[in-house]
C-alpha positions in Angstrom: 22.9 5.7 25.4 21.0 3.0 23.7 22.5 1.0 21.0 23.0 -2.6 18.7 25.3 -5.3 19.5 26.1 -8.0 16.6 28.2 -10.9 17.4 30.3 -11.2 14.4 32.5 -14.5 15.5 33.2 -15.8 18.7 36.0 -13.5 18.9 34.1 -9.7 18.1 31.2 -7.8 18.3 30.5 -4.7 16.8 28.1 -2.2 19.0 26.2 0.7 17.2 24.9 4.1 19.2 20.9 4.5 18.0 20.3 8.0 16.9 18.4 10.2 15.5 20.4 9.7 11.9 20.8 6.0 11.9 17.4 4.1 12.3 15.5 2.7 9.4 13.3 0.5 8.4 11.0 -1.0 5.1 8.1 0.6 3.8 5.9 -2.5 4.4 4.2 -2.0 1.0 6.7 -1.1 -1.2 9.9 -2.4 0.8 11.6 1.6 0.0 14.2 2.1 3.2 12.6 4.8 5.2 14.4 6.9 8.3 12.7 6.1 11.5 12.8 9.4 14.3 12.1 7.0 17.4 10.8 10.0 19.0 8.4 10.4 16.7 6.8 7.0 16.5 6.9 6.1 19.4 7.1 8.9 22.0 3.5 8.7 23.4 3.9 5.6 24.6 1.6 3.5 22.5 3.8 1.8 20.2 6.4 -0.9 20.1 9.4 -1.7 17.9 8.0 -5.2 17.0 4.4 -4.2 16.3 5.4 -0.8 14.3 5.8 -0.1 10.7 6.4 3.1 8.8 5.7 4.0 5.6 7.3 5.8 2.7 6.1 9.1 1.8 4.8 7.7 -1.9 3.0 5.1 0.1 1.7 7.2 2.6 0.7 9.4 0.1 -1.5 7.0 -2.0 -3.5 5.6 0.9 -4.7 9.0 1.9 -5.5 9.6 -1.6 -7.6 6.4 -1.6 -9.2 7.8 1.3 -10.0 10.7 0.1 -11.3 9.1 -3.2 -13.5 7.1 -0.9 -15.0 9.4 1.0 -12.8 8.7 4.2 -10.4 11.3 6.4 -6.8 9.3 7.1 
């Protein structure tokens, strides 16, 4: 089991399983929360917590429509 550990006071801590339901991070254009399937992003190996961001549908959505727009395949 993998999970969080936040000191709250010198005193307690709280620790948090990671799961499939509760990781998420910002859409780092809009800043939307967006669920995060580890699994999925970064299951071949390639990525890294620190180096990845994910994007929110809407987001995601209008870059491959600029893509398109210009000619290019996302």
């Amino acid at each position: 089991m993998f999970y969080v550990k936040e000191p709250i006071n010198d005193a307690m801590e709280v620790t948090i399983e990671i799961n499939d339901e509760n990781v998420f991070c910002r859409c780092p254009v809009c800043g939307k929360e967006v669920s995060v399937n580890l699994e999925d992003i970064l299951g071949d190996g390639h990525g890294d917590l620190f180096g990845t961001s994910v994007m929110c549908e809407d987001c995601s959505r209008e870059l491959m429509e600029a893509g398109d727009e210009d000619g290019f395949e996302a």
